[in-house]
Backbone as a ProteinNet text record, in pm:
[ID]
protein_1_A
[PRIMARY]
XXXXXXXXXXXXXXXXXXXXXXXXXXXXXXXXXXXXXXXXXXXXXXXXXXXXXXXXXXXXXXXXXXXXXXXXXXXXXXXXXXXXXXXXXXXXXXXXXXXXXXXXXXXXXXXXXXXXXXXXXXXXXXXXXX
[TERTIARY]
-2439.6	-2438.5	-2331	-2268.2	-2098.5	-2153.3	-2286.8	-2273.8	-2464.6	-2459.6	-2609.6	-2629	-2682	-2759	-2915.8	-2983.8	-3103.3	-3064.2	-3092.1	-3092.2	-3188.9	-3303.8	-3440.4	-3551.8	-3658.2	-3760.6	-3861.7	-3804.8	-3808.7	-3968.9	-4062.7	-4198.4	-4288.1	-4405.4	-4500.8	-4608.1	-4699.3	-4779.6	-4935.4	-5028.6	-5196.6	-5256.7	-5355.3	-5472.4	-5538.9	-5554.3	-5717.6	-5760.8	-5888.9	-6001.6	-6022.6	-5978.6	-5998.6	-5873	-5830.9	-5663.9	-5704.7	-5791.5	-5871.7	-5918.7	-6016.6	-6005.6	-5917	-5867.6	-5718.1	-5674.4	-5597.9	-5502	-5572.4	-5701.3	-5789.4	-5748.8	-5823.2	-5770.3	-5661.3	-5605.7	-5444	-5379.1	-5409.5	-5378.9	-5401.2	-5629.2	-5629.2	-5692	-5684.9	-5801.2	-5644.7	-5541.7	-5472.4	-5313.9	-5301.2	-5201.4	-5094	-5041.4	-4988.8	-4952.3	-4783	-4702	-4694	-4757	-4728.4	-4614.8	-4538.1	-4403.4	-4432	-4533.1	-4528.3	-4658.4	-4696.2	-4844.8	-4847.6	-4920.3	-4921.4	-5058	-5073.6	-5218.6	-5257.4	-5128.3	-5110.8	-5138.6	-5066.9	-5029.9	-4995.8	-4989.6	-4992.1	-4877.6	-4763.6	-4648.4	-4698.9	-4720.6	-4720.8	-4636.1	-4611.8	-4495.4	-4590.5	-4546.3	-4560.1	-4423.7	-4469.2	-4352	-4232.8	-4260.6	-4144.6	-4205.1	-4111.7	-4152.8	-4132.6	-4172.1	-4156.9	-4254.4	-4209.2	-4311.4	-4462.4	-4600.4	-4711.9	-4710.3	-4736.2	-4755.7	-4932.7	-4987.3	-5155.4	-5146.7	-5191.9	-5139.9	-5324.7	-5335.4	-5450	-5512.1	-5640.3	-5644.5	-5767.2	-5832.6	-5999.4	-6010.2	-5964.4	-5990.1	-6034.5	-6121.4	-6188.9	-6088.1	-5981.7	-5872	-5842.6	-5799.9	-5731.9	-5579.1	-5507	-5390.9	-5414.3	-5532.8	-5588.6	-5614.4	-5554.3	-5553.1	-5604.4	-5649.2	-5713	-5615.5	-5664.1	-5608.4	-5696.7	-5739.5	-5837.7	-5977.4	-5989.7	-6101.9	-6137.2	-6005.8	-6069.3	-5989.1	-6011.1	-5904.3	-5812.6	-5701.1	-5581.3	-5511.2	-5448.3	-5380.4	-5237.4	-5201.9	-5041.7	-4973	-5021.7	-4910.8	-4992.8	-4933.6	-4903.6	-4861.6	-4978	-4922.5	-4921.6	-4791.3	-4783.9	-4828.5	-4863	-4953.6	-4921.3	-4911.8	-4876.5	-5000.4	-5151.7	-5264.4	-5359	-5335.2	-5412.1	-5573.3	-5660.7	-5784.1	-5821.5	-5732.6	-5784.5	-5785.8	-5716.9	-5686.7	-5836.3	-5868.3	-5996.3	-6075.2	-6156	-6239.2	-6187.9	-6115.1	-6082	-6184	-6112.1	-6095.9	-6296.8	-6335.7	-6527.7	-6596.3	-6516.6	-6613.5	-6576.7	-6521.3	-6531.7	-6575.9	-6665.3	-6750.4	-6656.3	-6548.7	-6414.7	-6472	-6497.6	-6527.9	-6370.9	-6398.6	-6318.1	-6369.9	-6244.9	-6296.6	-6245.2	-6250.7	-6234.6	-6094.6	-6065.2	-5909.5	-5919.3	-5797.6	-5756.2	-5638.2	-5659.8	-5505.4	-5458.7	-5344.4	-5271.9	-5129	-5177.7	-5095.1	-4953.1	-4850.2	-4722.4	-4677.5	-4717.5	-4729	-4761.2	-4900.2	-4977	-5098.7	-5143.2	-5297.2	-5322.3	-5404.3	-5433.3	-5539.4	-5601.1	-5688.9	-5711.1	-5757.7	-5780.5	-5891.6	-5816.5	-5946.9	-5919.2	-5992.8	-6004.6	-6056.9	-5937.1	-5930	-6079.1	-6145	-6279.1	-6264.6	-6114.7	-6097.3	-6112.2	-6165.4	-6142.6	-5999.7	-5893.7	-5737.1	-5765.6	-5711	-5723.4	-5588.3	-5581.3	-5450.2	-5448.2	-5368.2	-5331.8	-5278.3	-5303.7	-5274	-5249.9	-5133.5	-5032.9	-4990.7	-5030.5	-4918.8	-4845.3	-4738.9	-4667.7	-4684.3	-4665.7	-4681.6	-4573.8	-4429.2	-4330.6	-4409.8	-4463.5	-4447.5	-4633.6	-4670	-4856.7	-4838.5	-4900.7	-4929.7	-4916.2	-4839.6	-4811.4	-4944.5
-4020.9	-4071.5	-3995.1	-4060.2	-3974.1	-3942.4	-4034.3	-3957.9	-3951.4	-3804.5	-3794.1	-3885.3	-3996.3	-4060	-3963.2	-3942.9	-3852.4	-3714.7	-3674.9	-3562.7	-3443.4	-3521.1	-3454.6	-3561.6	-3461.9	-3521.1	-3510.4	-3614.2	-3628.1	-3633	-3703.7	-3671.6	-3758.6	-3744.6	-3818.3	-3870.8	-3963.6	-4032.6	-4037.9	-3999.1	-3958.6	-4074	-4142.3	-4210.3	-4148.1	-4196.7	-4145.7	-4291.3	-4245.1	-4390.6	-4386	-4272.6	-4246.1	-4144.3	-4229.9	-4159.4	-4032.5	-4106.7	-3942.4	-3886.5	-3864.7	-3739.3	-3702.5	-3794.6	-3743.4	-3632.9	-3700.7	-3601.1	-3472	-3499.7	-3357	-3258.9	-3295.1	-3197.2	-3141.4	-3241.5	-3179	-3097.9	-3149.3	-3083.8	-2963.6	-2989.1	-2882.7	-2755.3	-2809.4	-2737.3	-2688.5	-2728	-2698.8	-2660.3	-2692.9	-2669.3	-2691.2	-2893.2	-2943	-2996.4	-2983.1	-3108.2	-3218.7	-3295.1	-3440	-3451.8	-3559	-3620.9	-3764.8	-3838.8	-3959.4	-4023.5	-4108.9	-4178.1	-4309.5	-4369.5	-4543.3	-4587	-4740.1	-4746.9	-4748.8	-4739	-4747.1	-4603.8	-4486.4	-4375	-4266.5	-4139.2	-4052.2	-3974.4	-3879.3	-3803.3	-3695.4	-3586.6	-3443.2	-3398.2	-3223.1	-3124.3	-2969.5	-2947.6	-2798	-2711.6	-2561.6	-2457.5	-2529.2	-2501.8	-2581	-2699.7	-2777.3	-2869.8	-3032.9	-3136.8	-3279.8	-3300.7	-3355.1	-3466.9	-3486	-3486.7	-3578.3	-3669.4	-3785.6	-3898.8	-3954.8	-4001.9	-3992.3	-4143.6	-4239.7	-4408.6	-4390.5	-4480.8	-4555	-4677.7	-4696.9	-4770.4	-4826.7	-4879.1	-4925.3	-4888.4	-4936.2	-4942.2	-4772	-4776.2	-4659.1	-4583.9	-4492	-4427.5	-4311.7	-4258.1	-4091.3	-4080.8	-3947.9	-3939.2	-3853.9	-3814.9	-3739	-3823.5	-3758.5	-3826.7	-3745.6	-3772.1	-3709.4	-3712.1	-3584.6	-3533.2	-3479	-3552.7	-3532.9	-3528.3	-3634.7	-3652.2	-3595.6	-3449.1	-3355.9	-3424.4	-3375	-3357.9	-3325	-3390.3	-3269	-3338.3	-3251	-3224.5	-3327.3	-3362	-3395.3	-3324.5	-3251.8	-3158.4	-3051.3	-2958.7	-2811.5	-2758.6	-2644.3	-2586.2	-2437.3	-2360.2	-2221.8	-2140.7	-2041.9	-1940.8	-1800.4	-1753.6	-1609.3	-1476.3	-1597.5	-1460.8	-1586.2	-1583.1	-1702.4	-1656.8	-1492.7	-1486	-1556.4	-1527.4	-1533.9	-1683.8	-1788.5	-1900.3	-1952.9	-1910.2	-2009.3	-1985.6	-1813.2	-1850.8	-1849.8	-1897.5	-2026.9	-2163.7	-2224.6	-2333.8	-2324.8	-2214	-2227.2	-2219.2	-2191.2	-2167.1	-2244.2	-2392.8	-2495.6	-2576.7	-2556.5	-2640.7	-2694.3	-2699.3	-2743.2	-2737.5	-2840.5	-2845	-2771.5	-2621.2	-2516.6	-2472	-2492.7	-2442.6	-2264	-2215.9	-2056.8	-2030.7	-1870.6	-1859.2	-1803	-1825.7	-1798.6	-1739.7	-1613.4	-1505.9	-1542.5	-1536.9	-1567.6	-1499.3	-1370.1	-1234.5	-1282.5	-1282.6	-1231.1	-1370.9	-1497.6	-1599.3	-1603.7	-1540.9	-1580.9	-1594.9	-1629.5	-1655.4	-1812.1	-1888.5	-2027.5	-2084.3	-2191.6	-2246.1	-2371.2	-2459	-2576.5	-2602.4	-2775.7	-2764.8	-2917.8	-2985.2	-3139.4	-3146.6	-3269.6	-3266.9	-3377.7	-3387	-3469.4	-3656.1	-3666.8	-3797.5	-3829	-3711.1	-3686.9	-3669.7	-3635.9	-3590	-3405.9	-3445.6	-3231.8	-3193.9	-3085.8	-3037.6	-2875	-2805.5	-2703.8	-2602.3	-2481.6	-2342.7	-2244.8	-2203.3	-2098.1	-2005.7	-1870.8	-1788.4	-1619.5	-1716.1	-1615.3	-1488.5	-1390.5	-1253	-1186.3	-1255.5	-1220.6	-1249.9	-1360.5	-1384	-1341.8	-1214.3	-1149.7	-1104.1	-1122.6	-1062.4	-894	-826.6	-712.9	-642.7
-3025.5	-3162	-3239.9	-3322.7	-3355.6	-3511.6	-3586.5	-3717.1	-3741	-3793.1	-3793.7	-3937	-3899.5	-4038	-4105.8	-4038.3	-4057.3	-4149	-4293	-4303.8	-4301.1	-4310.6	-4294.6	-4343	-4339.5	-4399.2	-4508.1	-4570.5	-4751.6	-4793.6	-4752.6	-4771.8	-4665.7	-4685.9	-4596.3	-4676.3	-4618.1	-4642.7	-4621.9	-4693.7	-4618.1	-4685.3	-4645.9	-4678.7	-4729	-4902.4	-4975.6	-5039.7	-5014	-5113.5	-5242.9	-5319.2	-5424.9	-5549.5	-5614.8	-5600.4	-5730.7	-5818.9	-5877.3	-5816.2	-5766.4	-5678.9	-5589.7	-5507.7	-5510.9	-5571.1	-5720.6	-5791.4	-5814	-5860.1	-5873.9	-5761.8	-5644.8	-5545.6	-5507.4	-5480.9	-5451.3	-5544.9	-5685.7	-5813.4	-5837.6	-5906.1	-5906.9	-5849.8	-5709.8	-5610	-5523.6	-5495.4	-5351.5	-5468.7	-5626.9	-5685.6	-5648.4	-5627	-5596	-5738.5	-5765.1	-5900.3	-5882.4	-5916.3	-5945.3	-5972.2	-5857.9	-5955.8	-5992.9	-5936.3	-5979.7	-5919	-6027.9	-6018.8	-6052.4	-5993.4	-6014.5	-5939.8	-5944.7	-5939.3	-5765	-5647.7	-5539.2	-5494.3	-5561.1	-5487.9	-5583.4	-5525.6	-5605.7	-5506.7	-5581.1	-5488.2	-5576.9	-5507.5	-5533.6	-5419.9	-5502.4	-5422.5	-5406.3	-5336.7	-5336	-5314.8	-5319.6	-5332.2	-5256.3	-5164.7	-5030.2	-4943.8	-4915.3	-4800.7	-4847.7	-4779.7	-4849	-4913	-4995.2	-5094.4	-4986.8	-5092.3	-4992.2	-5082.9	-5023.5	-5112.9	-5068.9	-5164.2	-5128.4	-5195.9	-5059.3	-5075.2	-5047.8	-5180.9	-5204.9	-5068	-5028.6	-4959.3	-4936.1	-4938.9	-4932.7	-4736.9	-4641.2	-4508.9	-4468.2	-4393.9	-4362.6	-4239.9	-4289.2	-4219.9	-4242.8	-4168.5	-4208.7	-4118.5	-4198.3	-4096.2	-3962.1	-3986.6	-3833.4	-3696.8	-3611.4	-3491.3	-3405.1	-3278.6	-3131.9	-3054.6	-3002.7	-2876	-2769.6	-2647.3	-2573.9	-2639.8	-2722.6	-2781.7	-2922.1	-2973.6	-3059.8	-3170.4	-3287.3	-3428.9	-3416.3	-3462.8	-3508	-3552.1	-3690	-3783.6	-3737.7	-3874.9	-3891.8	-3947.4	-4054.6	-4116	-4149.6	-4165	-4135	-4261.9	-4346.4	-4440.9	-4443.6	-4471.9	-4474	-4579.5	-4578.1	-4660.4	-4654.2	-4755.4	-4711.1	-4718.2	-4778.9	-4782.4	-4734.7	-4558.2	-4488.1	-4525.4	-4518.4	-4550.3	-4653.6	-4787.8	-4932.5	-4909.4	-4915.3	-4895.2	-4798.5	-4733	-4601.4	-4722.4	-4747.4	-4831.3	-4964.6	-5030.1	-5164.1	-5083.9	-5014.2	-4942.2	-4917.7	-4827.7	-4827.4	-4980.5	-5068	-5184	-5243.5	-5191.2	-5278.5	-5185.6	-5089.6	-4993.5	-4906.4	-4875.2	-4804.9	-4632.4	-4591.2	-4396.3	-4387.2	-4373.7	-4285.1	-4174.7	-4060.8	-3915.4	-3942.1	-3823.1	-3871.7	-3825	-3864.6	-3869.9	-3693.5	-3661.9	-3531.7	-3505.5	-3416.4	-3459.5	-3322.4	-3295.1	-3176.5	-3181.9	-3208.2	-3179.5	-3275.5	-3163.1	-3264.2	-3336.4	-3264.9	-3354.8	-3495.9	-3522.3	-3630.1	-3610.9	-3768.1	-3750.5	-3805.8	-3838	-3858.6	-3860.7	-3924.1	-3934.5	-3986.7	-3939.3	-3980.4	-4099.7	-4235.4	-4290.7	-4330	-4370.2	-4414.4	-4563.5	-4626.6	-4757.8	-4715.9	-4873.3	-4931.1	-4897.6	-4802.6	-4734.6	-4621.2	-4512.2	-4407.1	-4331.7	-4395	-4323.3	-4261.3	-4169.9	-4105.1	-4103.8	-4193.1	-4208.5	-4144.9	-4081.3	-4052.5	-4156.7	-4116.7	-4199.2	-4140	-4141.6	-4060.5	-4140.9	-4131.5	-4171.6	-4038.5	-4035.1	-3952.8	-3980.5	-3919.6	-3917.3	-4041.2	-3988.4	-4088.7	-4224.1	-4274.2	-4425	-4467.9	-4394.2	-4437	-4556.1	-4658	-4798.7	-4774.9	-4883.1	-4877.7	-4902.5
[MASK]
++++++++++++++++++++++++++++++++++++++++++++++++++++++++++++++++++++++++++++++++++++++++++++++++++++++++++++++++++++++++++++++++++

């Protein structure tokens, strides 16, 4: 291919049934900016990374998919105080699985927003809260 058309990737897309609670959460439970709202979908940002866009939908779906039968995650969010963050995430009743250290990698843990989507939580060793 002689010209990269692709420059990256600009944002993604999750299934919610409910675009207020929606914005609530993402807003003000996970402290995500809204850039734009309509009666379809909601685009919030965080520090770094693409756009999520949270597309309204009545059909009973999530962006979580199986792998040998289990959950797992589509996207992946980084953290730099992964403890403080799980329990934030348990003391707002949040279905959190537990954190898992895997040495010089990191540590991580899975948790599912109030739509059923399972998202991942990584924080590398380099970026541990001082």
């Amino acid at each position: 291919m002689e010209e990269n058309f692709i420059e990256g990737i600009e944002y993604t897309e999750i299934p919610v049934s409910d675009l207020e609670i929606a914005l609530d959460w993402y807003r003000n439970k996970l402290g995500a900016k809204v850039l734009f709202q309509n009666t379809e979908l909601v685009a919030v940002n965080f520090i770094t990374g693409p756009s999520l866009f949270l597309v309204k939908t009545n059909d009973q779906t999530t962006s979580t998919f199986l792998v040998n039968g289990e959950d797992h995650y589509s996207i992946g969010f980084k953290v730099k105080n992964i403890e403080g963050f799980h329990n934030y995430l348990k003391g707002l009743g949040t279905k959190v699985n537990e954190i898992k250290d895997e040495g010089v990698i990191g540590k991580f843990f899975t948790f599912y927003d109030p739509f059923g989507n399972m998202f991942d939580v990584h924080q590398s060793r380099a970026s541990k809260k001082d």
